[in-house]
C-alpha positions in Angstrom: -34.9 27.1 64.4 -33.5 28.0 68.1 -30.4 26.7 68.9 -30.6 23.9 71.7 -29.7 24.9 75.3 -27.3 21.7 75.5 -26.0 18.8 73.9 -27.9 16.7 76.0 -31.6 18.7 75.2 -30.6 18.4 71.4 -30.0 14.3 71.5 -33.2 14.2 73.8 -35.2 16.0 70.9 -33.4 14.5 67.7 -33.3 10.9 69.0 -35.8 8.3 68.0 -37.8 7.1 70.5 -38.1 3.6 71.5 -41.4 2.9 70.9 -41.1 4.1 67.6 -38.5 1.3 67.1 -40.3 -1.2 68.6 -43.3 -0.1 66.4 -41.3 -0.9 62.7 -40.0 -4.6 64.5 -40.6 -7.2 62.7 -39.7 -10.9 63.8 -36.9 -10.3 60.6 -35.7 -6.8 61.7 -34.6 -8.6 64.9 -32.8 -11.4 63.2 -31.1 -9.2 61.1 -30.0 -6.6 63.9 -29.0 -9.9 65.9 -26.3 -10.8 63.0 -25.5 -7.2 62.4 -24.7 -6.9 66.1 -22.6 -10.0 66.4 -20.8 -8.9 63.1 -19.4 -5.9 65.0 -19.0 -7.6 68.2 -17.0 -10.2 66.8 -15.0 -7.6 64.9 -14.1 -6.1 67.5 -13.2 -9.3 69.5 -10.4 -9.7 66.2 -9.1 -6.3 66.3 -8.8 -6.5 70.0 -6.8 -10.2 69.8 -4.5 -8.5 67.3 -3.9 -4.9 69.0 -3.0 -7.3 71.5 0.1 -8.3 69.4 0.8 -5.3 68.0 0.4 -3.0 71.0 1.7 -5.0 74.2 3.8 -7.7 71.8 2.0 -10.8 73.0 2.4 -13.5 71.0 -0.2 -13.7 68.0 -2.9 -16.0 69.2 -3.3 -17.6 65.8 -6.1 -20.0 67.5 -8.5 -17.2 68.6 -8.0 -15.1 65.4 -9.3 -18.3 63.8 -12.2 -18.5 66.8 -13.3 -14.9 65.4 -13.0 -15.1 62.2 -15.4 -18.5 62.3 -18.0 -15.8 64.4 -17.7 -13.5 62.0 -18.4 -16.3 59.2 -21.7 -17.2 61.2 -23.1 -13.9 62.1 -21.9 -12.6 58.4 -23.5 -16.0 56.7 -26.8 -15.0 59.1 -26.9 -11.7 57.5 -26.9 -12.9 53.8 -29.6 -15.8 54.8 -31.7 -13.0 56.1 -31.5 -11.0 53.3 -31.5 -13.7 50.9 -28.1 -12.8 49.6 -26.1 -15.5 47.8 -22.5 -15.6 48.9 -21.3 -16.0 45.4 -22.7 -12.6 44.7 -20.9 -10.8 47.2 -17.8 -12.6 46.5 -18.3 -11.8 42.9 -19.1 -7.8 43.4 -16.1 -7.8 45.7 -13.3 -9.0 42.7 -15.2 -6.8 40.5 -14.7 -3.9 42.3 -11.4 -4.7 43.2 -9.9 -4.9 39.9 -11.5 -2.1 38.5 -10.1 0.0 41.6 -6.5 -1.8 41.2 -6.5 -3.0 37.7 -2.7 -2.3 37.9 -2.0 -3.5 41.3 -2.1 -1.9 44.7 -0.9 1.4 45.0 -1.5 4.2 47.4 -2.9 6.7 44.4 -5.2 4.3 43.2 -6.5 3.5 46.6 -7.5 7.1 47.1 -8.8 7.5 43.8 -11.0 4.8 43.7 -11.7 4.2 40.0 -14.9 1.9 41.2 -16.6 4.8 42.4 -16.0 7.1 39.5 
């Protein structure tokens, strides 16, 4: 294969069209993009409130860290209801993981090594 002429001819010709997407859309596939958008959104909305702090040293705004974190909760909880995902499960994978990856505690080494994914 040729190489492209441009960046912007390569993206043109790799990209998925959109009415190939709107094709696969189901009434589901919406719902679940919804909460997966509004997972990141809110996310961001956090890390934005505390760069806020740590970056121009305003004062931690406690009360809107708790306003995106309850977002998060709801577009997160909208996820696992879509997906039919109990919360116990992911709660339960999560220590599982976690202790086999720091079964002796935190530590730099066995953050990069990652025992769970050996």
């Amino acid at each position: 294969m040729k190489p492209w002429a441009s960046h912007e001819i390569m993206v043109a010709t790799l990209a998925k069209q959109g009415e190939a997407v709107l094709d696969n859309l189901t009434p589901e596939y919406v719902d679940l993009w919804h909460a997966a958008t509004g997972v990141c959104t809110e996310a961001g909305e956090l890390l934005d409130c505390i760069k806020k702090t740590v970056i121009y040293n305003k004062p931690l705004d406690v009360n809107n860290i708790i306003e995106e974190l309850d977002d998060l909760e709801f577009y997160i909880t909208q996820v696992r209801l879509n997906l039919k995902i109990k919360r116990w499960l992911i709660l339960q994978r999560n220590m599982k993981k976690l202790y086999k990856r720091y079964a002796e505690g935190y530590s730099d080494q066995a953050a990069q090594q990652r025992a769970d994914k050996a």
